[in-house]
N, C-alpha and C positions, 0 to 999 in steps of 0.2 A: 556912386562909385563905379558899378559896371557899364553905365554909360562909356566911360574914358577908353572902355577895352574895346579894341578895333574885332568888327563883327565878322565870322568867317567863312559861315553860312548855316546850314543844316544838318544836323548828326540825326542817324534813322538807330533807335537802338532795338534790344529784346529785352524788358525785363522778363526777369527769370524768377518766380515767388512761390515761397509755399514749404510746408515743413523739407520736404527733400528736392529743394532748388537745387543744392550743393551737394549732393551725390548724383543727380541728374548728370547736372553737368558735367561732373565727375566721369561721367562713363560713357559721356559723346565728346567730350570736348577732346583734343589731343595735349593739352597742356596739363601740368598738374596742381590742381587746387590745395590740395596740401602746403601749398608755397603762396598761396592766396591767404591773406590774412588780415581781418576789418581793418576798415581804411586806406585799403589801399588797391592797388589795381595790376593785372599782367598781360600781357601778350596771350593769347590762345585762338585757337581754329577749331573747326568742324569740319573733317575729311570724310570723304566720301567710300564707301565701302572699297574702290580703289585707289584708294590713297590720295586721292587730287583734293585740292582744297576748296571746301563748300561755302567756306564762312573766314572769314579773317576779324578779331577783334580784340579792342582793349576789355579785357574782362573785371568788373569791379566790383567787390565787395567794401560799400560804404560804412558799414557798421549796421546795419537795421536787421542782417538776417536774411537778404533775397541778394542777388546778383542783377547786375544790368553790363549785359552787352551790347559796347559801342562799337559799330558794326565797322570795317574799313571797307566799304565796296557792297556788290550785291545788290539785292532785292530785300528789302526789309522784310513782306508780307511772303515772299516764297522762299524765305529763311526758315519763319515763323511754321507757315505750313507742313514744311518738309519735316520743321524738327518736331513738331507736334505728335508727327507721328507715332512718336518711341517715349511719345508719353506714358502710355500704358496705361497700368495702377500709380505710375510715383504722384505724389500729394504735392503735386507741382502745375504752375499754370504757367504760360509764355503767350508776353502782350506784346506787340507793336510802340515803340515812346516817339515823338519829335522832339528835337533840342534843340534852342538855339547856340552856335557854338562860338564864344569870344573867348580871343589871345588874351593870356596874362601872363604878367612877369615870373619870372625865375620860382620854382618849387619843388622840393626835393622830389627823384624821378619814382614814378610806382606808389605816390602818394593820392589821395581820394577822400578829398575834406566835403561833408555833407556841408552844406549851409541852406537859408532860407530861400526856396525856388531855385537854387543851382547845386551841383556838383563840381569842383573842382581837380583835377587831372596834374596831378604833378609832373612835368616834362624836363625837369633839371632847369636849364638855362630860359624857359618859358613853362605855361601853364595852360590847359584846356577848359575853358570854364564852360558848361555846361546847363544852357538856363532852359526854362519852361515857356510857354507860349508866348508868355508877357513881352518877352525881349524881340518878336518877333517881327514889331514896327524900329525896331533899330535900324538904319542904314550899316551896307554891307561895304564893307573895304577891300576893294580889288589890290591894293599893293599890299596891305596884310596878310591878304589872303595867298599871293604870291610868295610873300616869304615864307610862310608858313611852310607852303609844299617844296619850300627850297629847301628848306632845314628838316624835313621829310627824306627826300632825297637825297641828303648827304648823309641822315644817318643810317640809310638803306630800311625805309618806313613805308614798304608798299602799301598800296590798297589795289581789291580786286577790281578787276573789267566786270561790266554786265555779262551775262549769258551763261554757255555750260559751264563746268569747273573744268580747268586745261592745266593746270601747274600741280605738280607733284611738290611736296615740303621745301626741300632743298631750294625748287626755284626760285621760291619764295625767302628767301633766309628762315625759315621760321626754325633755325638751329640759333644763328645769330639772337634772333629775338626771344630765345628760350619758349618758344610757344609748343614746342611738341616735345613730348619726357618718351623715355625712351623704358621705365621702370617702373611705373607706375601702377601697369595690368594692362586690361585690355580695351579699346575702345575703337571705334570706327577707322579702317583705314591705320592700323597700328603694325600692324603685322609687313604692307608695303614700308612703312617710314622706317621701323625697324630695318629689314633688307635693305634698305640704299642707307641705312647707315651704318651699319657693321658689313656687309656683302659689298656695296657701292654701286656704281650703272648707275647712278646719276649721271642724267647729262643736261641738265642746265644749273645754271645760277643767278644770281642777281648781281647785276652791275650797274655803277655811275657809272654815267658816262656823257664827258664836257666836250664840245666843241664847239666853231662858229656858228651861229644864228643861220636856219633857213631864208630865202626870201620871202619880204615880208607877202603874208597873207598862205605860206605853205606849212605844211605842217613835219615833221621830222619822218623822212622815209629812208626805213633802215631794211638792210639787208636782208636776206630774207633767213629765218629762222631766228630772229631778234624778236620783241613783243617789248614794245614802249608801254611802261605802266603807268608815267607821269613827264612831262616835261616844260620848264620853266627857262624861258628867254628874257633875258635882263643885261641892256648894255652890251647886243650884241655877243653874247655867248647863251650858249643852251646847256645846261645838265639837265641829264635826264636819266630818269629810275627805268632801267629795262630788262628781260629776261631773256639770255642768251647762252650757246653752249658753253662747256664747260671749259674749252679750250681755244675762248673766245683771243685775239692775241690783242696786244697792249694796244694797238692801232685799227680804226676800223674807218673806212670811208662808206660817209653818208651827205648821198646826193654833191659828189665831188670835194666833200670837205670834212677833213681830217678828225676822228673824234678819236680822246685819249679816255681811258679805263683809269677813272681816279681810286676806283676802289672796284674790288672784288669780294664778295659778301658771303661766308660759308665755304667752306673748302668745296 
């Protein structure tokens, strides 16, 4: 049956196990697990003592009792290490996983069905299946995989670049994507995300943004103070997820051609 699901490539996760996985994370994550509830999965991050985003991920509680975060971006192993750190005393361990990861149809969104060797991801109108080594010899589908990050980027679904942490919450939507609580208490980098959301001085945001296709063989060069986080060319049109100021205007020329702001993500 998973054969038929078009393969998308490799998901780098963290499980998270041990009597106190879930006040762990609790107290580094920016999102709040309180609203996490077996079987299912949410948006959250790991910010950096100045508010920049360390970790971006679908956080899921499958029913078993431990968490596994699917990581969006990053270094899986200098995830793991950094957060280890603040391990302490909690009765918690944090592993490295490989996934293999196939498209599936339609499943209610923030859903997280365990099954035999996978996970399943509920995405609304598609699903993120989540297999174990096994699935590894699958052939990968590059037009799957392209849709994928199209319908990614329309619903304003970043994932991080390699390297330091450079985005502050906001840049990231992670209001949109409900990934940082703002009442919860205290935890890493809370105190920044608080201020730029009641005080403001935010100055970037996330935006679509469509226009004509580069030539071929170039890649989208955007203005400067722009940061492309993904971008998808099909049929001669490009969208593309990027992170720009906040009074970015409805029109931007890149590389001589006109790109339109289909959306604006997070005030």
């Amino acid at each position: 049956m998973t054969r038929s699901c078009p393969t998308l490539g490799h998901a780098h996760c963290l499980a998270i196990e041990g009597a106190d996985a879930r006040r762990f994370a609790q107290a580094q994550f920016s999102g709040n697990l309180d609203a996490l509830v077996p079987g299912h999965w949410q948006w959250n991050a790991w910010l950096s003592p100045q508010g920049r985003v360390r970790a971006l991920m679908h956080l899921v509680d499958a029913g078993d009792g431990n968490l596994l975060a699917v990581l969006r971006g990053g270094d899986a192993q200098e995830i793991r290490a950094a957060l280890a750190r603040f391990l302490l005393r909690a009765r918690a361990t944090l592993a490295v996983q490989a996934f293999e990861c196939l498209a599936g149809g339609p499943a209610a969104t923030g859903t997280a069905v365990r099954e035999v060797g996978a996970i399943v991801l509920g995405h609304g109108s598609r699903s993120l299946r989540l297999e174990t080594a096994a699935a590894a010899a699958a052939p990968r589908d590059p037009a799957a995989r392209m849709a994928w990050r199209l319908e990614d980027i329309r619903r304003g679904w970043p994932t991080l670049p390699r390297g330091e942490p450079q985005f502050l919450p906001p840049a990231l939507g992670l209001e949109h994507l409900r990934a940082v609580s703002f009442d919860k208490g205290c935890y890493p980098g809370q105190e920044i995300a608080a201020r730029l959301r009641y005080r403001g001085g935010q100055k970037h945001r996330l935006y679509h943004l469509r226009g004509p296709a580069p030539p071929a063989g170039d890649g989208p060069t955007l203005p400067k103070g722009i940061t492309c986080l993904d971008a998808v060319t099909r049929e001669g049109t490009t969208d593309m997820l990027a992170v720009g100021p906040v009074d970015l205007p409805q029109e931007i020329t890149v590389a001589d051609r006109t790109h339109r702001v289909i959306t604006a993500f997070d005030p």
